[in-house]
C-alpha positions as CSV (number, residue, x, y, z in Angstrom):
1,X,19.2,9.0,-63.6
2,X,17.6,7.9,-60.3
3,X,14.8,5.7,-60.7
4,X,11.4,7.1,-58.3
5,X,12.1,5.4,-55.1
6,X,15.8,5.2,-54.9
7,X,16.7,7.9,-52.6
8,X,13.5,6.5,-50.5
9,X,15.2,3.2,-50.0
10,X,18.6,4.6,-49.7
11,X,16.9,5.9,-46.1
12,X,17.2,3.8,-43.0
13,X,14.0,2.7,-40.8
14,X,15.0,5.8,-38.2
15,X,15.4,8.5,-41.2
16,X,12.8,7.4,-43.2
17,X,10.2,7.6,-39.9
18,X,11.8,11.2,-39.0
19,X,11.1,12.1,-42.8
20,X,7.9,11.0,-43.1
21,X,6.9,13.0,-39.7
22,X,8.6,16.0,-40.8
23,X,6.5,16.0,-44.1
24,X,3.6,15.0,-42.3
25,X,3.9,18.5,-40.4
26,X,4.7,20.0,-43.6
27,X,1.3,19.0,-44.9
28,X,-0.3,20.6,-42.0
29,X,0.0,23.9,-44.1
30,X,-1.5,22.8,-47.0
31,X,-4.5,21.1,-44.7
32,X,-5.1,25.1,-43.0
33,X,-5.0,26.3,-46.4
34,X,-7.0,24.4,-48.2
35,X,-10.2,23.7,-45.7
36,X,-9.8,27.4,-44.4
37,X,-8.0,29.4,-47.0
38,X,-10.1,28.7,-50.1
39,X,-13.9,28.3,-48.8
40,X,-13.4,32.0,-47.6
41,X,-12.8,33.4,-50.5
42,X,-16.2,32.4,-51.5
43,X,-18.3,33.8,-48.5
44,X,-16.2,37.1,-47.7
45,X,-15.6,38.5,-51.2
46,X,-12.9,38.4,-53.2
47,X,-11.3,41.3,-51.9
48,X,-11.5,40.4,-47.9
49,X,-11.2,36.5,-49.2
50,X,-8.1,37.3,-51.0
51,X,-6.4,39.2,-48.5
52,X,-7.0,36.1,-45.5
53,X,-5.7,33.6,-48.1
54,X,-2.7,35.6,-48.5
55,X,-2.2,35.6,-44.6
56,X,-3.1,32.1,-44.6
57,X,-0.6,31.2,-46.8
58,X,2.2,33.2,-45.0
59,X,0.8,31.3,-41.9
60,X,1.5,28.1,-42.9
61,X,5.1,28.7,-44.6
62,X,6.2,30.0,-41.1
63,X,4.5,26.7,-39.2
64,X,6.4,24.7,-41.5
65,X,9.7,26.1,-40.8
66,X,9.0,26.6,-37.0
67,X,7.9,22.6,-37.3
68,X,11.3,21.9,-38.4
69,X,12.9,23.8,-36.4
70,X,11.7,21.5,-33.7
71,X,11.9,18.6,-34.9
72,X,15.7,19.8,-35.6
73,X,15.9,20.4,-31.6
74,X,14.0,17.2,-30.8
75,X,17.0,15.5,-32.5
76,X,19.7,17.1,-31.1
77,X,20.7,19.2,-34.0
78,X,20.3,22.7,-32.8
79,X,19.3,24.7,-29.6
80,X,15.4,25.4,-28.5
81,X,13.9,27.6,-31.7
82,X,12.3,29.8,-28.7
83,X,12.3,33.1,-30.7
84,X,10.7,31.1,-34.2
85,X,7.9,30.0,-31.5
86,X,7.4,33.3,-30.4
87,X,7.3,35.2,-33.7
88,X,5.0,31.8,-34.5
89,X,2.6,32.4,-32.0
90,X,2.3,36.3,-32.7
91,X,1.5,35.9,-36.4
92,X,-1.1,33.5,-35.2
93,X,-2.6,36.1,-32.5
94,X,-2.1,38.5,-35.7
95,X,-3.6,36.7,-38.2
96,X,-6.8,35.7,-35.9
97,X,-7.6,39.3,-34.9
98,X,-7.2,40.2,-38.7
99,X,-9.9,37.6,-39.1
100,X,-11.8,39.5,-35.9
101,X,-11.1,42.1,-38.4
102,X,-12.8,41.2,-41.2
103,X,-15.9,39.5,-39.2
104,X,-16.5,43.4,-37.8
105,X,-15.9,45.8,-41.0
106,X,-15.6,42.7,-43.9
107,X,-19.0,41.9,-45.7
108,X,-22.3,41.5,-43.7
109,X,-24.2,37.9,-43.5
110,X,-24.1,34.9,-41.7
111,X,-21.6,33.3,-44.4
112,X,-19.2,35.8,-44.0
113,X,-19.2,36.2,-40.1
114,X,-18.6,32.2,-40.3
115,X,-16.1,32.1,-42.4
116,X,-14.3,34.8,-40.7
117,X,-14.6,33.0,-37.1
118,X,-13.3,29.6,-39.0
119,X,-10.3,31.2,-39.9
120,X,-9.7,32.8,-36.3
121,X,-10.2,29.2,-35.1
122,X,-8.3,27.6,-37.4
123,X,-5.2,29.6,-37.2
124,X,-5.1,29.6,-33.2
125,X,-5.4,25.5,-33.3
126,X,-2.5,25.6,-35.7
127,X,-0.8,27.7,-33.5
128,X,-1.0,25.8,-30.5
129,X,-0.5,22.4,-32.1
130,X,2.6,23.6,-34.0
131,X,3.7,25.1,-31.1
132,X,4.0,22.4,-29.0
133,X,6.0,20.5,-31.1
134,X,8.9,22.4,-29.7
135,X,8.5,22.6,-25.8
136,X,9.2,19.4,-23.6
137,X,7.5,20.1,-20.9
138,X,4.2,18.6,-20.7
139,X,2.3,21.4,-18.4
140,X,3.3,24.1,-20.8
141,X,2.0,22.2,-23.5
142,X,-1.4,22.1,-21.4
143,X,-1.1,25.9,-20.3
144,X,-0.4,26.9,-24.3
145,X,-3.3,25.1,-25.3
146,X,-5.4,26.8,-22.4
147,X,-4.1,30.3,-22.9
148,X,-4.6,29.9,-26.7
149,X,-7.6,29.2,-25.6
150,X,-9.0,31.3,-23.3
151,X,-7.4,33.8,-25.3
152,X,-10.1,33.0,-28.3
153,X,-13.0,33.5,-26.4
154,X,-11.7,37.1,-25.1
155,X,-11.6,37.8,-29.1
156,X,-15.0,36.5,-29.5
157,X,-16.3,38.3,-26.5
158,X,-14.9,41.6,-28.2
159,X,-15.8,40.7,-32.0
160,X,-19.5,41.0,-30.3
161,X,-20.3,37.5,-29.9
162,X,-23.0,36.3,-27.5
163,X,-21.8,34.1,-24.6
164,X,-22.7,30.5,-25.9
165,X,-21.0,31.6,-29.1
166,X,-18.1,32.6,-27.5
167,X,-17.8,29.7,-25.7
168,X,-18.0,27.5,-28.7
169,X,-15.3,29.2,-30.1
170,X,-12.8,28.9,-27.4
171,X,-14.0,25.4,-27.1
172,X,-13.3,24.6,-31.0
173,X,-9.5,26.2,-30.4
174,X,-9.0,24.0,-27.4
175,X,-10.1,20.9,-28.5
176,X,-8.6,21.9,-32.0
177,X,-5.1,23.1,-30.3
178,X,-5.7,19.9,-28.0
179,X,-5.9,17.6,-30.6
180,X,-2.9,19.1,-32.7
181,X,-0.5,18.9,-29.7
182,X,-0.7,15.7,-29.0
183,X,-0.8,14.9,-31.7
184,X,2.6,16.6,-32.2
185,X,3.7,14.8,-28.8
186,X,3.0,11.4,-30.1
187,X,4.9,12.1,-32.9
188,X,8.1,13.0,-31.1
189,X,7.6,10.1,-29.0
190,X,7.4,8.2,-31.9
191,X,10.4,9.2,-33.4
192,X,12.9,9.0,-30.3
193,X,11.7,5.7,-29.8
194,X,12.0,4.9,-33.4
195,X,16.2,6.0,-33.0
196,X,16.5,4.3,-29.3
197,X,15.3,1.1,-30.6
198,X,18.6,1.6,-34.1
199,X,20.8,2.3,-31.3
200,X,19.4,-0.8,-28.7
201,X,20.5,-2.8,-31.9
202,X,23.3,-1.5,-32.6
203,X,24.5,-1.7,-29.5
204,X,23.5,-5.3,-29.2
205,X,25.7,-6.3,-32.3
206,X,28.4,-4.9,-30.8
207,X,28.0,-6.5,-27.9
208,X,27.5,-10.0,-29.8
209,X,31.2,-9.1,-32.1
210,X,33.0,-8.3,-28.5
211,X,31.3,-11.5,-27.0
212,X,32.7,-13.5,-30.2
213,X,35.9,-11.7,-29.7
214,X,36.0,-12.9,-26.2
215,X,35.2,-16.3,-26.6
216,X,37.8,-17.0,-29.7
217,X,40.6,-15.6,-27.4
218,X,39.3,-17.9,-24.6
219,X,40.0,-21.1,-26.8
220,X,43.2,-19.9,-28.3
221,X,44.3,-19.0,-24.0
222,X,43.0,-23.1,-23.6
223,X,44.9,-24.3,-26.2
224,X,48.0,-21.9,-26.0
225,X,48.3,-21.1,-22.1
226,X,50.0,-24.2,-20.7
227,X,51.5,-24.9,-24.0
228,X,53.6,-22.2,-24.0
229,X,54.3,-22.6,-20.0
230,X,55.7,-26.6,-20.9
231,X,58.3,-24.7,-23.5
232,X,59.2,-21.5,-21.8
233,X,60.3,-24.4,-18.7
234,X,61.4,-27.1,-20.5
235,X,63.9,-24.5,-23.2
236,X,65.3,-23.4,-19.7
237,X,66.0,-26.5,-18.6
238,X,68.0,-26.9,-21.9
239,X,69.8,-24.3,-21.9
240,X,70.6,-25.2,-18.1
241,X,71.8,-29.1,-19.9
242,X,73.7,-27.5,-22.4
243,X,75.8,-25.1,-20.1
244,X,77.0,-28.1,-18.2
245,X,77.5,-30.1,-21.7
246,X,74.9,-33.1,-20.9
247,X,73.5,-34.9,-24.4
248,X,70.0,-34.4,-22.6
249,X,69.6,-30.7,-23.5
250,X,68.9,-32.3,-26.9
251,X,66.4,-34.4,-25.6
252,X,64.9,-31.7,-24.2
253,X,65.3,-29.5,-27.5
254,X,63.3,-32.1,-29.3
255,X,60.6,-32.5,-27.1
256,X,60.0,-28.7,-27.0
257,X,60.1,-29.1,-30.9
258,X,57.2,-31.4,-30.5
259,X,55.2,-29.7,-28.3
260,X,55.5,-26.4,-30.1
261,X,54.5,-28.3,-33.6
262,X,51.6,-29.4,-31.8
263,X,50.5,-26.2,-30.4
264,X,50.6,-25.3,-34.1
265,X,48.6,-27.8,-35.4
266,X,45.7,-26.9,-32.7
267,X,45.9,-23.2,-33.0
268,X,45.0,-24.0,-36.9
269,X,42.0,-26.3,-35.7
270,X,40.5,-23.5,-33.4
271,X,40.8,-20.9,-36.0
272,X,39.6,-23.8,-38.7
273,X,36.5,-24.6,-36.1
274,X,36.2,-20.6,-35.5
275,X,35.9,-20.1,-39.5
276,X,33.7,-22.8,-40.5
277,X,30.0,-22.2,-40.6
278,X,27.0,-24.8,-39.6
279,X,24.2,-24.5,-41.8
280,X,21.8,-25.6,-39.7
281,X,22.8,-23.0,-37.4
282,X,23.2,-20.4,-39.2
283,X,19.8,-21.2,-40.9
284,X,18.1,-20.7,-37.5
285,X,20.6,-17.2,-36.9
286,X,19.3,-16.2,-40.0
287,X,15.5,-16.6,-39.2
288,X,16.2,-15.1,-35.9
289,X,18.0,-12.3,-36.9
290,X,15.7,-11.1,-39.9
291,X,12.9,-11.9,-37.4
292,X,14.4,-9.1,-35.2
293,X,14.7,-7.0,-37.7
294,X,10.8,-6.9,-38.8
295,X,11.2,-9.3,-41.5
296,X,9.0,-12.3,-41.8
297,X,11.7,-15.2,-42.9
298,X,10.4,-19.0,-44.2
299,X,13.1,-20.9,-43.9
300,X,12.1,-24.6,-45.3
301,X,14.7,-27.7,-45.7
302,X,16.6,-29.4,-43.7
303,X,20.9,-29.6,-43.8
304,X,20.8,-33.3,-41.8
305,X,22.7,-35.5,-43.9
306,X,25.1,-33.1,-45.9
307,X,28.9,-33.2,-45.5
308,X,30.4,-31.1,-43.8
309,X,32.5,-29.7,-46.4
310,X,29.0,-28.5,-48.4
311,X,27.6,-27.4,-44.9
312,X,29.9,-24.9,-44.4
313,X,30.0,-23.5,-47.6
314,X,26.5,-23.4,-47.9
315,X,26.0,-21.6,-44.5
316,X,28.5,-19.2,-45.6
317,X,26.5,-18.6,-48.2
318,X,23.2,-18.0,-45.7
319,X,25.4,-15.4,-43.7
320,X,26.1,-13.0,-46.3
321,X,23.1,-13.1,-48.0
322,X,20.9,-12.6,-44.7
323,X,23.9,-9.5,-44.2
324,X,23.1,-8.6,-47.8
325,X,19.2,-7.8,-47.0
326,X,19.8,-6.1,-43.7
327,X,22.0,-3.9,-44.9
328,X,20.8,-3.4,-49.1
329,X,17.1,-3.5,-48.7
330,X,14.2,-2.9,-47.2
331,X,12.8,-6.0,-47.7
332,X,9.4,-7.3,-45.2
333,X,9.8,-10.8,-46.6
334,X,12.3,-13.3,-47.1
335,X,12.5,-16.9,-48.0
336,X,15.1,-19.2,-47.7
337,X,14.7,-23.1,-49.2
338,X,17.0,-25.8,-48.8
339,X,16.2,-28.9,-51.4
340,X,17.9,-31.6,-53.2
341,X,17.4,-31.9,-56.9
342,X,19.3,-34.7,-59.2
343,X,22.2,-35.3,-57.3
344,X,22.6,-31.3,-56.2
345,X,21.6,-29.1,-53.0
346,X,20.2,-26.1,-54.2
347,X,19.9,-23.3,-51.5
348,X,18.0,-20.1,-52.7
349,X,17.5,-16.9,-50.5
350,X,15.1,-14.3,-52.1
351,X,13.9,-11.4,-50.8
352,X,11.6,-8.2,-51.5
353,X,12.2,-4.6,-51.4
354,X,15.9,-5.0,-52.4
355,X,17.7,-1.8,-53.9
356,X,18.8,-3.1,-57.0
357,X,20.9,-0.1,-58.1
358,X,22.9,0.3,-55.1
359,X,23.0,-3.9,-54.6
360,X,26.1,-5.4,-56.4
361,X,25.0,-8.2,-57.5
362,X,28.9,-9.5,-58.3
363,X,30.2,-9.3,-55.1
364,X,30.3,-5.9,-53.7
365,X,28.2,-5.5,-50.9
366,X,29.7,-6.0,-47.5
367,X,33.1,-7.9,-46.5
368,X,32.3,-11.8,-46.6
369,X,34.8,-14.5,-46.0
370,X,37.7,-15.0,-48.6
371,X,36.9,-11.8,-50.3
372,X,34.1,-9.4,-50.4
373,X,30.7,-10.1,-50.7
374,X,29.7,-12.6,-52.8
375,X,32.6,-12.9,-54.6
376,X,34.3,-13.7,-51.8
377,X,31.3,-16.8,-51.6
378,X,31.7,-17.5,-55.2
379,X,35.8,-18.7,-54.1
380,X,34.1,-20.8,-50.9
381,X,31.5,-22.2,-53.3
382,X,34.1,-23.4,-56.1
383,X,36.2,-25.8,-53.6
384,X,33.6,-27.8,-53.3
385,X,32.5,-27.6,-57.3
386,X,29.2,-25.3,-56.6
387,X,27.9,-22.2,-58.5
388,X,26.3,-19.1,-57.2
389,X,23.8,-17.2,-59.4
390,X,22.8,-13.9,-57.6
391,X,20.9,-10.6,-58.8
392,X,17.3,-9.2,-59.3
393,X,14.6,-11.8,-59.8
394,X,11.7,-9.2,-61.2
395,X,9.1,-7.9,-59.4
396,X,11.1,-6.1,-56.8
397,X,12.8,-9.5,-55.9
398,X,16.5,-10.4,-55.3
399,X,18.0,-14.0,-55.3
400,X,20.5,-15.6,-54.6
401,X,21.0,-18.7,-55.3
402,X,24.2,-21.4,-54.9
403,X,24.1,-24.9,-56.5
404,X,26.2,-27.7,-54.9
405,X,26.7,-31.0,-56.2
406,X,27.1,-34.1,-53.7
407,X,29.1,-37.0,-53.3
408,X,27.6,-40.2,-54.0
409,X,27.4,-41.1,-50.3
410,X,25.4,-38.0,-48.9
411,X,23.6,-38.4,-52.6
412,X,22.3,-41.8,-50.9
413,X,21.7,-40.2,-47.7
414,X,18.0,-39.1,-46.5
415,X,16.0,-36.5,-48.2
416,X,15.9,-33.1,-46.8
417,X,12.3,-31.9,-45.7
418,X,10.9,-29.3,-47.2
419,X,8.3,-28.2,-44.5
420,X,8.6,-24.6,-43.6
421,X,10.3,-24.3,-40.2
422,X,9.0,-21.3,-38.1
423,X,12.1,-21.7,-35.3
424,X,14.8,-24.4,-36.0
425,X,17.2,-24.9,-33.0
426,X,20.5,-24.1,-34.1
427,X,23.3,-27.3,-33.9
428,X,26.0,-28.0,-32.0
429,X,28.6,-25.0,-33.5
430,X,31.7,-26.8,-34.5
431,X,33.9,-23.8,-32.7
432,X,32.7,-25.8,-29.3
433,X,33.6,-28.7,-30.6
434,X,37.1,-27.5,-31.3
435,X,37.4,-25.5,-28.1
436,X,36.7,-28.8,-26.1
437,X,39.4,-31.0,-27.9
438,X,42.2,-29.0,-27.8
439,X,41.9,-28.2,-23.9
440,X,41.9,-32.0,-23.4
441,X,44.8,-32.3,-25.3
442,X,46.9,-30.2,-23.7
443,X,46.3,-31.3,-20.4
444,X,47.5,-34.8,-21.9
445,X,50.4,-33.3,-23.5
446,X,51.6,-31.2,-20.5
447,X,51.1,-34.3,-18.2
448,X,53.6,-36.1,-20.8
449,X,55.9,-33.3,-20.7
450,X,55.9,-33.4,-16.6
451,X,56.9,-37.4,-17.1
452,X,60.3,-36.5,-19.3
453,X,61.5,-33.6,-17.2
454,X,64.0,-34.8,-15.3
């Protein structure tokens, strides 16, 4: 059994916004009955008073579904409800003159006659707020509001109201109407900006994959290109020496051997530097990135000092968890700490908001490097002798939390700080590193391959 919440977290920012406005005009219905249905049956009898809350009721049922209706077309998911807006705004028109109705051959008194006028001027604000939830156009928005409107203080005119009374009235529906459509405006506004803004960022982390993509096949194209142009001519050239039997086709032979053995040797060092993570860099991603995503992040410590080997396990470790609360929680506040403790970095990640019964805590959330999830970091985290310890913390809190212990030369090294850091800039990524060096050696190693060609 769910626990109360569950399928609210489950929701994403976009869905949960579009549910929470589609409820909010849901609740519009109970508003018009409550402040208009029930004080009427009070002042007009129970007989007049039961028959309006009836009507009422029926009123608001059919503004609910026109509301969703839409808010379904304001999405995309269906065509323009234009016939549910016209049958809305003629139960409205109906419902007001049955109001007129009961104001003319209802009960006699001031408390009736205002009672009845409240509910002809609370049914045609509805109306005109509800219906402009599903018309685009911003001058019919304005003329429905008018023509409900103007439309009022024709009824009042009739029911026998002075002028001044009348005018009130149709002054009440417009600013009434007025106020519910754009209100209704705003909303949709909201809510399409809300779903542009998911897409903008989905778009951007595709953009940032494809740019990664880009950039790896760039440095294996330096490493491999010219490589791979020294065999292709120097294996002609022996096959050219061995059809005229010359001992230098083996020559030749062996030098392409050479040359293809260290081609191999730097592809593995570009895909070792494209694998390896930086801790300090992807502390400062991870700050950035939860930043972005409306999460205030504390990131405190420091990673100067730490081999490398710890480094990048460690900052594989600050990848998946910061993957871990984009994509498992709605948390609003994370904190990530970096310290030294008795001869052990400790790095702990804890967040808020985390959905603990869809989170698995063992290693089933998300693809992560050597396996999935943080199993996958568990395998990273045991080459170098570490631990990771990761599940609910109480209190709506996850943590994560890996242990590392040090050689006795980083153990003798300078103290990580533990200031929080509100922007850290990232350092140098060893992929750049790696894409450098092996473009300078093949330049050397073609120019030595250009020397022995005969």
């Amino acid at each position: 059994m769910r626990r109360p919440g569950v399928w609210w977290r489950r929701k994403s920012t976009p869905a949960k916004v579009e549910t929470y406005t589609r409820w909010s005009f849901h609740f519009f219905g109970v508003v018009e009955i409550v402040a208009i249905g029930l004080p009427g049956l009070q002042h007009v009898g129970f007989r007049w008073g039961f028959l309006l809350f009836v009507a009422l009721c029926g009123h608001a049922v059919v503004g609910a579904v026109t509301a969703s209706r839409a808010l379904d077309w304001t999405r995309g998911g269906r065509e323009q409800p234009v016939r549910t807006l016209v049958v809305f705004g003629v139960v409205s028109w109906v419902l007001g003159a049955g109001a007129l109705g009961v104001a003319e051959y209802g009960p006699e008194g001031e408390d009736a006659l205002g009672a009845s006028i409240t509910v002809y001027v609370g049914v045609l604000s509805f109306g005109a707020g509800i219906i402009a939830l599903g018309v685009r156009d911003r001058r019919r928005v304005a003329a429905i509001v008018a023509g409900f409107a103007a439309g009022s203080w024709v009824g009042a005119l009739a029911l026998g109201l002075n002028g001044p009374a009348a005018l009130g009235t149709a002054t009440a529906v417009l600013v009434g109407g007025g106020f519910l459509a754009v209100t209704s405006i705003f909303s949709v506004w909201l809510l399409d900006a809300v779903f542009e803004l998911d897409a903008a960022r989905e778009t951007r982390t595709r953009l940032a994959v494809a740019e990664e993509r880009l950039r790896f096949g760039r440095d294996l194209h330096d490493v491999m290109g010219r490589n791979l142009a020294v065999i292709a001519l120097k294996s002609e050239l022996a096959v050219q020496l061995a059809r005229r039997e010359r001992p230098e086709a083996v020559d030749q032979m062996i030098e392409v051997q050479r040359i293809a053995q260290e081609s191999q040797r730097e592809v593995r060092e570009v895909v070792r530097g494209y694998r390896e993570a930086d801790l300090g860099a992807e502390l400062a991603g991870a700050q950035g990135v939860l930043g972005a995503a409306g999460v205030d992040c504390t990131v405190t410590g420091s990673a100067t000092g730490l081999p490398a080997a710890v480094q990048s396990a460690l900052g594989w470790v600050v990848r998946e968890a910061t993957t871990n609360v984009l994509r498992h929680g709605d948390a609003r506040r994370c904190l990530v700490s970096l310290e030294r403790t008795g001869g052990r970095v400790v790095l702990t990640v804890e967040n808020d908001g985390a959905e603990r019964s869809g989170q698995d805590p063992s290693g089933g959330s998300g693809r992560g490097p050597g396996g999935t999830g943080l199993a996958g970091l568990r395998e990273r985290l045991a080459a170098v002798a570490g631990t990771l310890e990761a599940g609910p913390a109480g209190g709506g809190l996850f943590r994560v939390v890996a242990e590392v212990p040090l050689p006795p030369a980083a153990m003798d090294g300078p103290p990580a700080p533990s200031a929080p850091s509100s922007s850290s800039a990232p350092s140098a990524s060893p992929t750049s590193s790696t894409s450098s060096a092996p473009s300078s050696s093949v330049d050397e190693k073609n120019e030595e391959s250009e020397e022995v060609a005969p």
